[in-house]
Backbone as JSON, one array per atom type, in Angstrom:
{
  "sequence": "XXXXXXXXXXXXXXXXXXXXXXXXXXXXXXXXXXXXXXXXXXXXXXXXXXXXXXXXXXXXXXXXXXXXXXXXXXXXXXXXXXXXXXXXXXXXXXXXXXXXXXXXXXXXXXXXXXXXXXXXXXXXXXXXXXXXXXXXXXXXXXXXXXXXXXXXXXXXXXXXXXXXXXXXXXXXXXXXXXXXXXXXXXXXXXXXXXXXXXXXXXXXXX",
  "N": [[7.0, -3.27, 4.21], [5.06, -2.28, 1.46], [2.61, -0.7, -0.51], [3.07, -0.82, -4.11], [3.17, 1.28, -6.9], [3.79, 0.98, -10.72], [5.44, 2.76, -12.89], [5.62, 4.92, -15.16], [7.07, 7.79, -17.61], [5.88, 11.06, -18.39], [5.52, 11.88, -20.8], [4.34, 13.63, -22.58], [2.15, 14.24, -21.73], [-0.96, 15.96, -20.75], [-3.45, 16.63, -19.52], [-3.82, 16.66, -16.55], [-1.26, 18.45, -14.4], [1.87, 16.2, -13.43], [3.93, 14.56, -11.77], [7.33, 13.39, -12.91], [8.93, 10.58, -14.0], [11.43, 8.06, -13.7], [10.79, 5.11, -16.21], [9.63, 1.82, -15.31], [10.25, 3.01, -12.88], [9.05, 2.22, -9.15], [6.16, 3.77, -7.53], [5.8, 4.4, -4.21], [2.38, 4.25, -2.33], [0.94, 6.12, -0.42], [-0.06, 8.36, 2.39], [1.42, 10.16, 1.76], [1.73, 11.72, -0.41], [2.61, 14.22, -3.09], [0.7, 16.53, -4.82], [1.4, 16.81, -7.76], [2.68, 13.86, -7.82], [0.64, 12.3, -6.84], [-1.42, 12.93, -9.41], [0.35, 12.35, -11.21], [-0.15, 9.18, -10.24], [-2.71, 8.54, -10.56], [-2.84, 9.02, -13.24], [-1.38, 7.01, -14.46], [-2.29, 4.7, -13.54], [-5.19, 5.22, -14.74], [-4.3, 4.98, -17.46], [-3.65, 2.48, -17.75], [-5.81, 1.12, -17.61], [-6.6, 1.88, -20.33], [-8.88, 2.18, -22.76], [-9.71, 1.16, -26.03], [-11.26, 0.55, -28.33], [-11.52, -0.47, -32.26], [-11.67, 1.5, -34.9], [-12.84, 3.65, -33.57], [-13.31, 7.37, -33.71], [-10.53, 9.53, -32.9], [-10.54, 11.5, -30.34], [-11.99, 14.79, -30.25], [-10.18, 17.84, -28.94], [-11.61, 19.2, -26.8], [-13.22, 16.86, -25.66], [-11.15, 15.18, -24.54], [-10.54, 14.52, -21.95], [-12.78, 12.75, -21.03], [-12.29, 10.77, -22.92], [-9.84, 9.53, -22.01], [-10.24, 9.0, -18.96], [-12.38, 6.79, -19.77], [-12.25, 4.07, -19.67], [-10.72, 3.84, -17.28], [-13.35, 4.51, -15.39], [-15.31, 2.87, -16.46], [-14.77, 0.42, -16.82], [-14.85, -3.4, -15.17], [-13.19, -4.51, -14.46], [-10.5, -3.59, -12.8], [-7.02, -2.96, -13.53], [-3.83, -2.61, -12.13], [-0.46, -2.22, -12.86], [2.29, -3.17, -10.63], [2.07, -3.69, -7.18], [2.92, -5.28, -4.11], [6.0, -4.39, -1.98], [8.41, -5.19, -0.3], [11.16, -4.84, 1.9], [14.05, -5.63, 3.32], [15.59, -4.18, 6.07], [17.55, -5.1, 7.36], [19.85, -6.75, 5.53], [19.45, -5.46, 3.11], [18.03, -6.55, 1.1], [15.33, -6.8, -1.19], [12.15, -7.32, -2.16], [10.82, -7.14, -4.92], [7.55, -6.35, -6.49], [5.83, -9.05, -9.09], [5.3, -9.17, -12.65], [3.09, -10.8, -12.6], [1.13, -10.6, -10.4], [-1.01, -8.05, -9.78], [-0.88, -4.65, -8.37], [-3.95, -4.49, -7.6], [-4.53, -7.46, -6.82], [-3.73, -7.64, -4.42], [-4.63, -8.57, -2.62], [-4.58, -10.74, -2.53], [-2.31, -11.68, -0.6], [-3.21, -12.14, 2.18], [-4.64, -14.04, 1.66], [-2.86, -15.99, 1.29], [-1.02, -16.1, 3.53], [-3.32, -16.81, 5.32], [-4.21, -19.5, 4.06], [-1.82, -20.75, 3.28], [0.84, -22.38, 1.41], [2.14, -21.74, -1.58], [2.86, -18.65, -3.15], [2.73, -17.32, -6.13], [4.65, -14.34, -8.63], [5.84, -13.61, -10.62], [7.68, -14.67, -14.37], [9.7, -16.41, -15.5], [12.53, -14.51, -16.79], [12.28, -13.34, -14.32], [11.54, -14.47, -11.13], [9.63, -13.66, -8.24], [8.82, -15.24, -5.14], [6.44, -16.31, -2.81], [6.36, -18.07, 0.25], [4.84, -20.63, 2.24], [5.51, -21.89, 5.53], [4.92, -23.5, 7.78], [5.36, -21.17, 10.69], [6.56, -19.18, 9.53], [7.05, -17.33, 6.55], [8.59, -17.35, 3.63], [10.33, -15.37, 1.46], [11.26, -15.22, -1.66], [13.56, -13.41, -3.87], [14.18, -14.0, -6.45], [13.29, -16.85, -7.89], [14.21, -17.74, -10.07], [17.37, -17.7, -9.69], [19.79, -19.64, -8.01], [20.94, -18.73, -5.96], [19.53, -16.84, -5.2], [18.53, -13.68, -3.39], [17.19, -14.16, 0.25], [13.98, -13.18, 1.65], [12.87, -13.91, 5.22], [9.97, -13.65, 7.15], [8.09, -13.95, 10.5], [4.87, -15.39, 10.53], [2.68, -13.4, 12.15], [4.65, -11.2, 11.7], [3.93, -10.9, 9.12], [1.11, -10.64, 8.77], [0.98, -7.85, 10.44], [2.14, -6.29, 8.61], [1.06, -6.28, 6.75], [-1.22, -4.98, 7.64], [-0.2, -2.06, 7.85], [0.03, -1.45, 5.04], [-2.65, -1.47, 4.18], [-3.37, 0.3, 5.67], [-2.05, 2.76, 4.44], [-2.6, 2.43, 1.93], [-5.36, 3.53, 2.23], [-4.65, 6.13, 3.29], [-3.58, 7.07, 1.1], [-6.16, 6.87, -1.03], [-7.52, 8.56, 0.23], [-6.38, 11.27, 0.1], [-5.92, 11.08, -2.9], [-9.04, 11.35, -3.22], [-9.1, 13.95, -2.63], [-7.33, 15.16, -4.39], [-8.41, 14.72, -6.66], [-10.92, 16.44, -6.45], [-9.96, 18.72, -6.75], [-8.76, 18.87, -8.74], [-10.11, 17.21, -10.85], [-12.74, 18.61, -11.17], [-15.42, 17.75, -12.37], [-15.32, 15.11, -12.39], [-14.37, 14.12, -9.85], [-16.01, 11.96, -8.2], [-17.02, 9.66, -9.09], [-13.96, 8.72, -10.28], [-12.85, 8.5, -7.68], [-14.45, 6.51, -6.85], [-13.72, 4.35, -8.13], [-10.73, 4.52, -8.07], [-11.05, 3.39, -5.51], [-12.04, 0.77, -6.02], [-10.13, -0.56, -7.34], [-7.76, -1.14, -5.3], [-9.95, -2.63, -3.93], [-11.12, -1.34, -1.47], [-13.27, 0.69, 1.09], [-15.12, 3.64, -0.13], [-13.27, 6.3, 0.58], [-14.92, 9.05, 3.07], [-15.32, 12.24, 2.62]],
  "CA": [[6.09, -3.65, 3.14], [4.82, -1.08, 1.06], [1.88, -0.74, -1.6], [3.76, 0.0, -4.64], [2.53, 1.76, -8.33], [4.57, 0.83, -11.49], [5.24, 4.47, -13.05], [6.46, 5.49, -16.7], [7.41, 8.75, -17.45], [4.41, 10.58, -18.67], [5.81, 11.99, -22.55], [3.74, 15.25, -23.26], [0.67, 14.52, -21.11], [-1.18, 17.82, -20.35], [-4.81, 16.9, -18.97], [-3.46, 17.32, -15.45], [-0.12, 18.36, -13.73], [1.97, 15.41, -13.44], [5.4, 14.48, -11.83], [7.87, 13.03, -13.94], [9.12, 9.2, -13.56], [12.01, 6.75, -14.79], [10.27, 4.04, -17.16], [9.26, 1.1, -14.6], [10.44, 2.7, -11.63], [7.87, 2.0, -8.25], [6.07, 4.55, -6.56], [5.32, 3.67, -2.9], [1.24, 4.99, -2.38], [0.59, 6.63, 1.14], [-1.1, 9.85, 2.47], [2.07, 11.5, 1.98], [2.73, 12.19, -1.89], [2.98, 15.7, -3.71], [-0.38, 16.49, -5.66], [1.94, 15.67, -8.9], [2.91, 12.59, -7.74], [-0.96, 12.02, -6.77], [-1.52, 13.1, -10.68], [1.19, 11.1, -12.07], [-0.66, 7.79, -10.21], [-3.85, 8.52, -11.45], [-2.57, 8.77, -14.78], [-0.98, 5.96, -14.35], [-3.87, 3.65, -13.29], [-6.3, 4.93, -16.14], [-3.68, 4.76, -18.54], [-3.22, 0.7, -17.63], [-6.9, 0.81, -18.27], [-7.28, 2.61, -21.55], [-10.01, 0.78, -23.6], [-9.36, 1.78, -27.53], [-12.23, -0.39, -29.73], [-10.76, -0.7, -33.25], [-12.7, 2.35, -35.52], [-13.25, 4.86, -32.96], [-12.39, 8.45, -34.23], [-9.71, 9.79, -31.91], [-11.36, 12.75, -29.72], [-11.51, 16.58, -30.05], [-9.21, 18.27, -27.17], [-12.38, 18.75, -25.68], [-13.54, 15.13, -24.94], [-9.55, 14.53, -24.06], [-10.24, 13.67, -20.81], [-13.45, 11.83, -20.98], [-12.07, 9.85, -24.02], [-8.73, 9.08, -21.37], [-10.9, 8.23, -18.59], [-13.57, 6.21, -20.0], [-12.0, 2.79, -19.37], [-10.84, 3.78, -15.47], [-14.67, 4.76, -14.91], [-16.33, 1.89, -17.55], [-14.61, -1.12, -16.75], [-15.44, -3.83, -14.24], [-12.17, -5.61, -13.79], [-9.26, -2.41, -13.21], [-5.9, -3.53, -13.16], [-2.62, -1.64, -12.04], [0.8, -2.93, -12.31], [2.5, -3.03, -9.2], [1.84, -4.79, -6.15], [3.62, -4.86, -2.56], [7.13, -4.25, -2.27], [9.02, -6.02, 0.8], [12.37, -4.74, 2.05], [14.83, -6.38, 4.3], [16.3, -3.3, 6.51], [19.03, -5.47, 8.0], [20.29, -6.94, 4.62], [19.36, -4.82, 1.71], [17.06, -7.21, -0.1], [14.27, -6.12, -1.34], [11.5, -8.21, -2.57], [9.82, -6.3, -5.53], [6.49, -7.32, -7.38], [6.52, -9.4, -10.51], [4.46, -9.82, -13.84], [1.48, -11.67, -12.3], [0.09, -10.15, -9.43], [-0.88, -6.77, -10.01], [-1.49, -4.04, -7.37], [-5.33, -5.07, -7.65], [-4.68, -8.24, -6.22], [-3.02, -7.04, -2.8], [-5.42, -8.88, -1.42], [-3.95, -12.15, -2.33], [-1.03, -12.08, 0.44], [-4.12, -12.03, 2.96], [-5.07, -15.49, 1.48], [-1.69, -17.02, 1.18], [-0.93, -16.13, 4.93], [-4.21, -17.68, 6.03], [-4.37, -20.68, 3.27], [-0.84, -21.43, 3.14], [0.86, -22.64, -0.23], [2.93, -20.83, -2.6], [2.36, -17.52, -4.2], [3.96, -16.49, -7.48], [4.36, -13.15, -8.67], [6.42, -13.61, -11.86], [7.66, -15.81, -14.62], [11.54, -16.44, -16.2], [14.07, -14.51, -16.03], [12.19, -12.52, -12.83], [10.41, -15.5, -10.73], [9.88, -13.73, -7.28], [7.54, -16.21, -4.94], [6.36, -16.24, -1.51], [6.22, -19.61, 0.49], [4.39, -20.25, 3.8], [6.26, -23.11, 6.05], [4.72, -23.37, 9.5], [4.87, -19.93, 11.4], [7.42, -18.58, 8.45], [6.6, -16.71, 5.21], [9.87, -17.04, 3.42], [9.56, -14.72, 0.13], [12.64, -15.48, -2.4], [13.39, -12.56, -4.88], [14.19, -14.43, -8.0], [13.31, -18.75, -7.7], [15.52, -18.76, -11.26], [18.59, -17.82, -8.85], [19.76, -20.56, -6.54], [21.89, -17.91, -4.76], [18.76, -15.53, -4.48], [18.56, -13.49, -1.72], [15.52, -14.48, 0.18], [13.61, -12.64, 3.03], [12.22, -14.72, 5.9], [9.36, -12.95, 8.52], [7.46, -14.69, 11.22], [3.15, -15.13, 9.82], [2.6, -12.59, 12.75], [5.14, -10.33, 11.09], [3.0, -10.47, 7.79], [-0.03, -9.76, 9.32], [1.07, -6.74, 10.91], [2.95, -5.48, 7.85], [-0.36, -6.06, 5.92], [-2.35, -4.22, 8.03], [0.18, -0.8, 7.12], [-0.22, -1.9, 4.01], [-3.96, -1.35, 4.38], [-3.26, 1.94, 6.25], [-1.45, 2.85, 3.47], [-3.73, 2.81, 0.86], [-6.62, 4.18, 2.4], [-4.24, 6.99, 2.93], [-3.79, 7.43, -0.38], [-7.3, 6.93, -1.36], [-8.42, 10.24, 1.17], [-5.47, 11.92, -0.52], [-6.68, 11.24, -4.04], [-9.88, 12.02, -3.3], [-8.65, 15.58, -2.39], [-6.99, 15.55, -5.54], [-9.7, 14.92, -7.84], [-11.67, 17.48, -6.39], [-9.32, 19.61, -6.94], [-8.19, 18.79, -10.55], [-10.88, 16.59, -11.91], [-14.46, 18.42, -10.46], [-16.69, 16.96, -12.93], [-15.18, 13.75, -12.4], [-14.28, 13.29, -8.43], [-17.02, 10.62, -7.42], [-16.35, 8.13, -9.67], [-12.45, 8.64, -10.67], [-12.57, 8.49, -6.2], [-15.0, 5.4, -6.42], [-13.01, 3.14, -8.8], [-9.38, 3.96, -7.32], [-11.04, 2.65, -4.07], [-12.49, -0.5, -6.26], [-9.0, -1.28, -7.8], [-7.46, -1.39, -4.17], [-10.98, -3.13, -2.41], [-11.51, -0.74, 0.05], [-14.7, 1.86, 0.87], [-14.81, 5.2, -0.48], [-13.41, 7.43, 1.35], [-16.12, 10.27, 3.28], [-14.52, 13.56, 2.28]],
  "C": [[5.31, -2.42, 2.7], [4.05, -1.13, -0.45], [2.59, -0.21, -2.86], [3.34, 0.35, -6.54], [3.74, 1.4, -9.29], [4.72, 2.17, -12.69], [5.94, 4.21, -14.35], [6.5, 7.17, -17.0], [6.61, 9.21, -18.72], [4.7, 11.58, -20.3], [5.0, 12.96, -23.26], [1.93, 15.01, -22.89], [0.37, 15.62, -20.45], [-2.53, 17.95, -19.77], [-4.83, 17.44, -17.78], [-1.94, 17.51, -14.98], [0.03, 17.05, -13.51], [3.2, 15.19, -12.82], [6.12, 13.87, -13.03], [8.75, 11.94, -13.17], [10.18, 8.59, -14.2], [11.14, 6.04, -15.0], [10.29, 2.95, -15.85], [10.02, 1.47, -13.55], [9.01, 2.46, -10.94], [7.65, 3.18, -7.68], [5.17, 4.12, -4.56], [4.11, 4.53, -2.69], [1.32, 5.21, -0.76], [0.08, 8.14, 0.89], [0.16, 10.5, 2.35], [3.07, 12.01, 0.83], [2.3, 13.28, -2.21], [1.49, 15.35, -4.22], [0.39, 15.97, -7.38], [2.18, 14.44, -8.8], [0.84, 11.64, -7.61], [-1.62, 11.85, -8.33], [-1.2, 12.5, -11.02], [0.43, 9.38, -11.53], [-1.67, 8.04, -10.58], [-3.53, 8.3, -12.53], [-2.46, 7.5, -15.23], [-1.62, 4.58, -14.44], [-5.25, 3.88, -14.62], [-5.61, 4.68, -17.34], [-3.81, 2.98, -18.71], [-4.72, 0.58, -18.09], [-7.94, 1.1, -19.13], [-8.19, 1.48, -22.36], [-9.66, 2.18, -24.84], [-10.16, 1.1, -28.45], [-11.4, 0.66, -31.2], [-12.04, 0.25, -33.46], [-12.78, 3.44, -35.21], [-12.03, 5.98, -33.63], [-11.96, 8.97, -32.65], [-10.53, 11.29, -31.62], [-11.46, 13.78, -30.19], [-10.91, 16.7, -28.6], [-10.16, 18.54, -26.64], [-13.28, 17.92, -25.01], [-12.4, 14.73, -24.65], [-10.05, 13.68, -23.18], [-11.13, 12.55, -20.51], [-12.77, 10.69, -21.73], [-10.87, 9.04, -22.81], [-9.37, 8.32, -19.84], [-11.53, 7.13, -18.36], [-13.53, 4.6, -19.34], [-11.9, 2.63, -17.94], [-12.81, 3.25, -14.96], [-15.6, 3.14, -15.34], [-15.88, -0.04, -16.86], [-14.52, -2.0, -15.44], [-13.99, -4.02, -13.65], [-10.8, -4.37, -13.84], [-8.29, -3.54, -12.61], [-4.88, -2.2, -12.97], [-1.47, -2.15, -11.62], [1.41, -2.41, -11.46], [2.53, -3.97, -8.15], [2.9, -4.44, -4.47], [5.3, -5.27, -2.62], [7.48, -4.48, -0.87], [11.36, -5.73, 0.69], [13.37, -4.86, 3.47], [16.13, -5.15, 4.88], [18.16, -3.62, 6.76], [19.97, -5.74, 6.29], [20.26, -6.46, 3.36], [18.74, -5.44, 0.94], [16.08, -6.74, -0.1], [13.31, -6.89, -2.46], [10.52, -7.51, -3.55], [8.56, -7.34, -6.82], [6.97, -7.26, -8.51], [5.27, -9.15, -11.11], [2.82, -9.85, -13.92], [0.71, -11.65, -11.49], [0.09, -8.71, -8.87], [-1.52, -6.01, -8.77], [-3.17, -4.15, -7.11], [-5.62, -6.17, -6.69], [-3.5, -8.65, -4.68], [-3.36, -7.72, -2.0], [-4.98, -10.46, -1.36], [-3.16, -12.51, -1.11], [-2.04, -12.35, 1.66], [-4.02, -13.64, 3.0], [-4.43, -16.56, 1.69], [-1.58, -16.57, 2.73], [-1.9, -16.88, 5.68], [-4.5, -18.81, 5.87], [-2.9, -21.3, 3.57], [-0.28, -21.79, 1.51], [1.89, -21.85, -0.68], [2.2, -19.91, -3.25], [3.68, -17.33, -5.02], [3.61, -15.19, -8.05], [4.86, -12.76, -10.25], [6.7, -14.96, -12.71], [9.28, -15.38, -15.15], [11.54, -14.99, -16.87], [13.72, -14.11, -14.68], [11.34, -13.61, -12.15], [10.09, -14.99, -9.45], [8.43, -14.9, -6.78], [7.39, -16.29, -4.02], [5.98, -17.52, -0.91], [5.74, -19.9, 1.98], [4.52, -21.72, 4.28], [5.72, -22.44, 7.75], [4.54, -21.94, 9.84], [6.04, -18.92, 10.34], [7.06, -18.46, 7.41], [7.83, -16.27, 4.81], [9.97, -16.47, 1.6], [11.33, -14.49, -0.69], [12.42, -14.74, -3.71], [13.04, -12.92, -6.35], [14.45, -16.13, -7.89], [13.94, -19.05, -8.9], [16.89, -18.43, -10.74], [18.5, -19.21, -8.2], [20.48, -20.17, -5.45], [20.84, -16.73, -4.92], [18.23, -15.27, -3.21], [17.1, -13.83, -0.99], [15.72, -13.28, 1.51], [12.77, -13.8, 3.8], [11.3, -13.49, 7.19], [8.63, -14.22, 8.98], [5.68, -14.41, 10.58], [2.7, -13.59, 10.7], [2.97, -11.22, 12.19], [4.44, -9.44, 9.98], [2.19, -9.66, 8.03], [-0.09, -8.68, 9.74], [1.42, -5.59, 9.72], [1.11, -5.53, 6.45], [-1.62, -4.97, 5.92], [-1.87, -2.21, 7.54], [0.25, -0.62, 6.01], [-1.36, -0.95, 3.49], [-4.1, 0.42, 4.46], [-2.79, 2.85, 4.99], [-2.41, 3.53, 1.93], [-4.73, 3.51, 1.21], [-6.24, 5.8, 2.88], [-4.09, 7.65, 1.8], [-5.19, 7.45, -1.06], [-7.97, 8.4, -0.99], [-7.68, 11.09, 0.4], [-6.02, 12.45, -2.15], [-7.78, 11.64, -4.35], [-9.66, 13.75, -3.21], [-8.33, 15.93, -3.64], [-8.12, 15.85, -6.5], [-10.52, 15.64, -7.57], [-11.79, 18.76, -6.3], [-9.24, 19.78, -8.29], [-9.37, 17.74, -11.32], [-12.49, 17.07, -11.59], [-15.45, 17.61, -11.23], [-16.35, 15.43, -12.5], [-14.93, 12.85, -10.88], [-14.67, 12.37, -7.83], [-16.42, 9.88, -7.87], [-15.14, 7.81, -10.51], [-12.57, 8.23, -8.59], [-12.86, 6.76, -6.03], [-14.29, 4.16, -7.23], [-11.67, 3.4, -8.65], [-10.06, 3.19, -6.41], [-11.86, 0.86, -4.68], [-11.4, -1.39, -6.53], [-8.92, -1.82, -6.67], [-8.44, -2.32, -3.13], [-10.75, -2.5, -1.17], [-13.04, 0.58, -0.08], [-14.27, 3.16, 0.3], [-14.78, 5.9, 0.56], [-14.24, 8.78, 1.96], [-14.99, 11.59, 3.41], [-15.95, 14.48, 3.23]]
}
């Protein structure tokens, strides 16, 4: 299980170094990506939460970055498509997020493991959905198949895979912070303090 970023390939962006991405591939977040790849998810994440009010004159190149910013920093509710990505070593399935529950709300699988119920993640043609039966969390790629492959773990399983999950991100969080105080100085605190709000976790002490 693996926190995972939804990436586009970034088309003549120049504020900071950036890797370079296929169009909705995933990037898996941990303490152990390139400073471009670090770049390219930042981008990534303020881009999803560009704010554009109708009127505004488009910047000078030197408000770029504030103007590209503004929404990461400004807005209450960040979103970042994505979400947790689940792959079945023995069989090759691989359970990737849908639509409707964006890396933001990571924290859902917490709830559904402890509540029980159905989680959905998408809608037609991609439906994946996770289903919690007794001591089994059986998470079926695509519910508009009736021959989709499913994965089955034990609740125990979850929980454990949640917690690297966890690890995971807050790797990446210490990471990013490094970054931005590398490549964004004016901006490190609070580009640091609202990745770690998307994800719900503390700010990292650098």
């Amino acid at each position: 299980m693996q926190p995972v970023l939804e990436m586009y390939a970034p088309d003549g962006f120049d504020l900071w170094p950036v890797a370079e991405f296929e169009p909705f591939g995933f990037l898996p977040l941990s303490g152990g990506l390139s400073p471009a790849e670090v770049g390219a998810a930042v981008m990534c994440i303020a881009d999803y939460n560009t704010t554009d009010p109708d009127g505004e004159t488009p910047p000078e190149p030197a408000a770029a970055l504030d103007w590209f910013l503004r929404g990461l920093l400004t807005n209450e509710a960040l979103i970042a498509a994505g979400g947790l990505r689940v792959t079945d070593r023995a069989t090759g399935a691989t359970f990737q997020p849908g639509c409707c529950d964006g890396l933001e709300e990571w924290r859902d699988w917490h709830r559904f493991v402890e509540d029980g119920g159905l989680l959905g993640f998408g809608h037609p043609p991609v439906s994946p959905i996770a289903e919690h039966f007794g001591d089994t969390v059986r998470l079926t790629v695509n519910a508009e198949l009736s021959d989709s492959p499913v994965i089955e773990l034990r609740v125990t399983e979850v929980r454990d895979l949640l917690t690297g999950v966890e690890r995971d991100l807050a790797d990446f969080l210490a990471l990013a912070a490094d970054w931005s105080s590398r490549n964004l100085p004016g901006h490190s605190a609070p580009v640091t303090a609202a990745l770690a709000r998307l994800v719900d976790l503390p700010v990292p002490t650098m």
